[in-house]
FIMI-973153 format. One line per field, with one value per residue (C-alpha): x, z, y; residue in one letter. Coordinates in nm, 3 decimals, padded with zeros to 5 digits. Example, Ala and Ser with C-alpha at 12.3 -4.5 7.8 and 13.67 -1.06 7.14 Angstrom:
% FIMI-973153
px = (01.230	01.367) $
pz = (00.780	00.714) $
py = (-00.450	-00.106) $
r = (a	s) $
//
This chain:
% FIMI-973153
px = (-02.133	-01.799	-01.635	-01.680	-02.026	-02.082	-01.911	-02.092	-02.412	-02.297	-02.215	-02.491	-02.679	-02.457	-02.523	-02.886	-02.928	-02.658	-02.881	-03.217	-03.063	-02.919	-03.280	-03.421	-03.184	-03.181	-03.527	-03.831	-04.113	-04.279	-04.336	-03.995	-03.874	-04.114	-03.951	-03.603	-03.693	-03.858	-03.497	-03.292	-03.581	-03.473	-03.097	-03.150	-03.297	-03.053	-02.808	-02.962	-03.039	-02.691	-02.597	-02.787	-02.579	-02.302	-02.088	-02.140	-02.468	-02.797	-03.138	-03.352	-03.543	-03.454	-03.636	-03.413	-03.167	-02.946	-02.842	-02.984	-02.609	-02.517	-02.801	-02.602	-02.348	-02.502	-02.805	-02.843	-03.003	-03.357	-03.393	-03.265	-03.487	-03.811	-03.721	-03.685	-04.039	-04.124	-03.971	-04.112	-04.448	-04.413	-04.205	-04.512	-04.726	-04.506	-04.468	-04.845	-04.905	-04.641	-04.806	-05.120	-05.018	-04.821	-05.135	-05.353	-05.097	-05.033	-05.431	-05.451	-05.159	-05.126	-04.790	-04.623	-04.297	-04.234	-04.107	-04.462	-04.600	-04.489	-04.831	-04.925	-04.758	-04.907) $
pz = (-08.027	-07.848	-07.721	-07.364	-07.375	-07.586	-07.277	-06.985	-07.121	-07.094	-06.736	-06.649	-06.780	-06.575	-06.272	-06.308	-06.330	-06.041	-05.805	-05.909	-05.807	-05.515	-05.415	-05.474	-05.299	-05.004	-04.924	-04.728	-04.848	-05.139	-05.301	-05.252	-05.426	-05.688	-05.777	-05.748	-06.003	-06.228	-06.234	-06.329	-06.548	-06.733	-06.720	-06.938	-07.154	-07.171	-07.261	-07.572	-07.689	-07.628	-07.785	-08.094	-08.153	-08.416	-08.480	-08.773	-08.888	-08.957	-08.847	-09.046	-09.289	-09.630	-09.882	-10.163	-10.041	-09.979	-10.263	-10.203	-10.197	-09.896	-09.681	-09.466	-09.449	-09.341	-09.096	-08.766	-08.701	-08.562	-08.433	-08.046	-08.055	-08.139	-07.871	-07.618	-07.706	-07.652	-07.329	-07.216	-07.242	-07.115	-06.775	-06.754	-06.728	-06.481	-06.252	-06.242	-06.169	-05.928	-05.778	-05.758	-05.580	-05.382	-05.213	-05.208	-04.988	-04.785	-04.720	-04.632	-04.388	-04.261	-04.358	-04.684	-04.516	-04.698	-04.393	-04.248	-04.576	-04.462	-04.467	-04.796	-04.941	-05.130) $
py = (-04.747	-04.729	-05.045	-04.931	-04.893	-05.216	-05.406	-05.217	-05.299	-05.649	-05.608	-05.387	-05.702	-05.934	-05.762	-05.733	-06.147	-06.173	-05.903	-06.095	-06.391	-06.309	-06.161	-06.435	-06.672	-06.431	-06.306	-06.435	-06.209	-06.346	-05.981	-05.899	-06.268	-06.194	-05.824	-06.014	-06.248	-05.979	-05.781	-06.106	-06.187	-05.826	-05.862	-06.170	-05.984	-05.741	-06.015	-06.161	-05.841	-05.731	-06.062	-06.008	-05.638	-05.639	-05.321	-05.188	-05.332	-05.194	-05.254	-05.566	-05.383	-05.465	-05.217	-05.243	-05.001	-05.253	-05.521	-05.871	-06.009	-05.768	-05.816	-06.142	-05.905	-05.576	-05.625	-05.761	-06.121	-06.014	-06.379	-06.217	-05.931	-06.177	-06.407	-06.105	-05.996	-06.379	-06.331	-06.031	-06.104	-06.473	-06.294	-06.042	-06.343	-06.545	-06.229	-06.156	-06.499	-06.529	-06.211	-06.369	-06.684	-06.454	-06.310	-06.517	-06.743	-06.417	-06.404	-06.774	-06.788	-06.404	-06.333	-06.302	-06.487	-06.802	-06.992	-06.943	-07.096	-07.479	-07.608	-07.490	-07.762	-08.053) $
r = (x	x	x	x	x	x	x	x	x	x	x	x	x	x	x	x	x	x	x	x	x	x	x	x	x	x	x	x	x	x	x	x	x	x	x	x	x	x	x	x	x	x	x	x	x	x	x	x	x	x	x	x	x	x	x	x	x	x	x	x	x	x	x	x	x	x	x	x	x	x	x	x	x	x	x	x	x	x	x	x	x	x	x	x	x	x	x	x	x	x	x	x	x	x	x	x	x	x	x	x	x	x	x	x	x	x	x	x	x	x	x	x	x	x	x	x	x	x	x	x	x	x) $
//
C-alpha cells in the first residue's frame, strides 16, 4: 500500500466523522440526524481500522508458517479489527433504535422536526 493511499484513507476517515458531525449539529429532521450520525459512526471506524494497519505486516493467522519468535514482529494487532466488529454491531443497534424513537416521536407529534418535539420531554 502506497504512502498516499495509506494517508487518504485517513482523511477520507477524517472527513466522514467531520460530515456526520456537522449533520448532526446542523439538521432538524430526526431521520436525517440519524443518517448523519450513522456516517460519523463509520468514519470512526475507518480510523481504528486504519489505525490498526502497519506496512509491511501480514494478516493474524499464525499456522506455523511463520516462526513463533517472528510473529510480534510480522502480523498485525487484530485487537482494532475486533473492536470495529464490536462497534459495528453496537452502531447497527443504536441507529435502529434511534430510528425507532425517531418515528414513533414523528407519529406522536406530526412532524419529524425536532424543534416541534419540545413537549416530549421528561
Amino acid at each position: 500500500m502506497s504512502t498516499a493511499f495509506y494517508w487518504s484513507i485517513a482523511g477520507t476517515a477524517a472527513g466522514l466523522v467531520l460530515v456526520g458531525l456537522w449533520g448532526v449539529l446542523t439538521r432538524k429532521n430526526i431521520l436525517r440526524i440519524a443518517l448523519a450520525f450513522t456516517v460519523a459512526d463509520t468514519g470512526a471506524n475507518l480510523l481504528l481500522v486504519w489505525s490498526g494497519y502497519l506496512p509491511g505486516r501480514t494478516a493474524p493467522i499464525i499456522d506455523g508458517s511463520i516462526p513463533a519468535s517472528d510473529i510480534t514482529s510480522s502480523v498485525v494487532d487484530p485487537l482494532p479489527q475486533a473492536m470495529v466488529l464490536t462497534s459495528i454491531v453496537i452502531g447497527v443497534a443504536v441507529a435502529a433504535l434511534f430510528v425507532v424513537v425517531g418515528v414513533l416521536a414523528s407519529r406522536r407529534t406530526g412532524s419529524a422536526d425536532v424543534r416541534r418535539m419540545k413537549e416530549l420531554r421528561w
